[in-house]
C-alpha positions in Angstrom: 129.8 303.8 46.8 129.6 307.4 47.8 133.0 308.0 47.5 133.9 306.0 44.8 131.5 308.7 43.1 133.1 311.5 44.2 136.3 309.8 42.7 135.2 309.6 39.6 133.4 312.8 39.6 137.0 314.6 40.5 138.8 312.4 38.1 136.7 313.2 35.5 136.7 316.5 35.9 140.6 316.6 36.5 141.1 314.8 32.6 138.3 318.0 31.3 140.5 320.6 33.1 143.4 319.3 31.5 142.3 318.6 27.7 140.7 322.7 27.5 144.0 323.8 29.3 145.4 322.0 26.1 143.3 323.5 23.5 143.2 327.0 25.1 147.1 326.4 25.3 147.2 326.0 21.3 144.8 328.4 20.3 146.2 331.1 22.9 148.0 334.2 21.0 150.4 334.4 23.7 152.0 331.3 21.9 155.5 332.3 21.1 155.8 331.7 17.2 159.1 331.2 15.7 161.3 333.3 14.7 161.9 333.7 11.0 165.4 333.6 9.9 167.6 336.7 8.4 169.9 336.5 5.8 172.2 338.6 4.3 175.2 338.4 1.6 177.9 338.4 4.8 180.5 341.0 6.0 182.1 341.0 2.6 185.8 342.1 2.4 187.3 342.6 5.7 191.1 343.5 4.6 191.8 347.3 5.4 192.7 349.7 2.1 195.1 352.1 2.8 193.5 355.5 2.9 195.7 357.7 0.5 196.0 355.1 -2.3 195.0 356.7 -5.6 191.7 354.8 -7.4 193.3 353.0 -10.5 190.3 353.3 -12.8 187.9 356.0 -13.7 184.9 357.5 -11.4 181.6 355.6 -12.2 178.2 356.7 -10.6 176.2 353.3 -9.4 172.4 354.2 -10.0 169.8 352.7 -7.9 169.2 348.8 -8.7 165.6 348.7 -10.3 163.9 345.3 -9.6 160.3 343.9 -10.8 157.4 343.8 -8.1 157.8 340.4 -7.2 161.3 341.1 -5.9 160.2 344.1 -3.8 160.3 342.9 -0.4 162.7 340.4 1.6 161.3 337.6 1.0 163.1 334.3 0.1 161.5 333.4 -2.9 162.1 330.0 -4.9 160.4 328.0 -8.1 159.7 324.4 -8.4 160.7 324.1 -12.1 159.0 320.2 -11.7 156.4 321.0 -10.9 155.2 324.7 -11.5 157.9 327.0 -13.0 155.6 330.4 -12.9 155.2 330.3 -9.5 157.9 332.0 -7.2 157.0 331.0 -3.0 157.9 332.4 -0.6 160.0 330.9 2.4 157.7 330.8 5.5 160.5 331.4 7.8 163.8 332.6 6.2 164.0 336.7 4.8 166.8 338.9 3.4 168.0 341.5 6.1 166.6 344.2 2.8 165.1 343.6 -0.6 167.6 341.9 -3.0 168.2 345.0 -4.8 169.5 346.9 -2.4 171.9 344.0 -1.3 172.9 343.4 -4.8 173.8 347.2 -5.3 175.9 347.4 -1.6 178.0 344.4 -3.1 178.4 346.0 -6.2 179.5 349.0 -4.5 181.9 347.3 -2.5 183.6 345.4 -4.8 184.2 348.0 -7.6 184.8 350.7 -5.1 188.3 348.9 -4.6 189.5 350.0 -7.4 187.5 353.2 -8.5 185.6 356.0 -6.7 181.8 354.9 -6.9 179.2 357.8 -6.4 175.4 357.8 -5.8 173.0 359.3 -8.5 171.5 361.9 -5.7 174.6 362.4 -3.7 174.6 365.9 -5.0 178.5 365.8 -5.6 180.4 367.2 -8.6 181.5 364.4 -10.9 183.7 364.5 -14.2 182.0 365.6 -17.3 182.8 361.9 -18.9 181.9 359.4 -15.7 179.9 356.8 -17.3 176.5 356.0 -15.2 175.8 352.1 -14.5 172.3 351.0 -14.2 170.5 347.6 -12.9 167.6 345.8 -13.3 166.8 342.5 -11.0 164.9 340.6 -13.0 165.3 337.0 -11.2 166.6 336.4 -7.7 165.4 332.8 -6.5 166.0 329.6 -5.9 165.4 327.0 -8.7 164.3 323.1 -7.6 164.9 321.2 -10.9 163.9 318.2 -8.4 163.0 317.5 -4.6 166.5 317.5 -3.5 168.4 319.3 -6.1 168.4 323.3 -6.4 170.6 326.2 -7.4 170.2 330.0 -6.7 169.6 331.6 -10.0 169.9 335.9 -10.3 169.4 337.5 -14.3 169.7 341.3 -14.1 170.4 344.1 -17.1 173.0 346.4 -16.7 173.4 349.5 -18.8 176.1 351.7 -18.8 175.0 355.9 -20.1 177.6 358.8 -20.4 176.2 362.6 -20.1 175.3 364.0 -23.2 173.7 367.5 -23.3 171.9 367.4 -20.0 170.5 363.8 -20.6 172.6 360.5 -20.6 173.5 358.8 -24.2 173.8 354.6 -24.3 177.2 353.6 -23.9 176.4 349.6 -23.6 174.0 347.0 -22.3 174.3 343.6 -21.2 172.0 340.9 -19.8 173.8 338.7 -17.3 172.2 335.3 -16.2 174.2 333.3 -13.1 173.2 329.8 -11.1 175.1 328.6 -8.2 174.4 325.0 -6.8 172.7 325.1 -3.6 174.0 322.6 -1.2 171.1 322.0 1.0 167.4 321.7 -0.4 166.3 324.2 2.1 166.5 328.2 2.6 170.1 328.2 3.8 171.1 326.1 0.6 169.3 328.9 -1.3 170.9 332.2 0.5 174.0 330.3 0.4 173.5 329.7 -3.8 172.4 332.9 -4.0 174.9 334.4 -2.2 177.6 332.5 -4.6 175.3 333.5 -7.7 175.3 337.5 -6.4 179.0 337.7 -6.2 179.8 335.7 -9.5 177.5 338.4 -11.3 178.7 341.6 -9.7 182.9 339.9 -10.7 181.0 339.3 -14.4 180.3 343.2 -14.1 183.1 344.6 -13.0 184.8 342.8 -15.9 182.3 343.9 -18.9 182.7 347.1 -17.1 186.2 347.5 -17.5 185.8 346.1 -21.5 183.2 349.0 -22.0 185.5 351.6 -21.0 188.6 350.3 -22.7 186.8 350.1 -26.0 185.9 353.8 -25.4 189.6 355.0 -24.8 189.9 353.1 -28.0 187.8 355.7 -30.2 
């Protein structure tokens, strides 16, 4: 009898052991927790420019992109527009690489830089009397479910376009530009991926008004 005590005594004990080596186990911060994903707009254009070619358009100095403080950080934000449309979420474990902004101006730079010389605001270099000035503002960058299963990135951004005018800047033009992209998946990647699509349709949109805007002023 003695020692079929003791075996259940051990036994016992054994099955404690092991159900608080399980909770401590789950509770424990040394729990590795994982590992959000980071997204950016990809490498962009990887065809090499020849280095004397001559810029076939005018010089144009790319402002900062100003965005609202819901789109200041890296989050990947997206709206239910079945169920709550005024609320943007967040994605637990997806984030930009930097704020959507800053991504949006690179592309921009990128893409009309092929065909112009693009200059910063504070780069503290000379530019023509006449450059015309381009300025952004990020108003939406998300990803809009109109149901469970079906979702498109959506971005709607302002751009203005000022010339110098006795030490200040005179309105040239303004535009509000409003893109969605279908999203493929009904997850994060869909959305970067939409977004993505939506970012680079936008900043072709621009180049294009661009180009109209300065055409119409050789015109005067």
């Amino acid at each position: 009898m003695k020692s079929i005590a003791n075996s259940l005594y051990f036994t016992g004990a054994r099955a404690l052991f092991v159900c608080i080596a399980l909770v401590l186990g789950a509770c424990s911060p040394l729990q590795p927790h994982p590992r959000a994903l980071v997204f950016d707009f990809g490498p962009g254009s990887v065809a090499a420019t020849a280095d004397n070619r001559m810029a076939p358009l005018p010089s144009l100095v790319l402002a900062e992109v100003e965005a609202n403080a819901a789109l200041d950080s890296t989050a990947v934000l997206y709206r239910l527009a079945y169920s709550d449309v005024q609320q943007l979420r967040p994605y637990a474990q997806a984030r930009w690489s930097m704020a959507p902004a800053l991504l949006l101006r690179q592309r921009l730079r990128e893409h009309l830089g092929q065909r112009r010389a693009v200059l910063n605001a504070a780069q503290g270099m000379v530019t023509p009397l006449a450059a015309l000035s381009l300025h952004l503002e990020l108003d939406e960058f998300s990803q809009l479910f109109d149901s469970v299963d079906r979702s498109s990135g959506l971005v709607r951004l302002r751009a203005t376009v000022g010339q110098p005018a006795g030490g200040t800047e005179r309105l040239v033009a303004q535009r509000s530009f409003v893109v969605q992209r279908p999203a493929s998946t009904a997850d994060a990647t869909g959305g970067v991926r939409a977004l993505t699509a939506a970012a680079d349709a936008v900043v072709d949109e621009i180049a294009v008004w661009l180009e109209q805007v300065e055409n119409g002023l050789g015109a005067k």
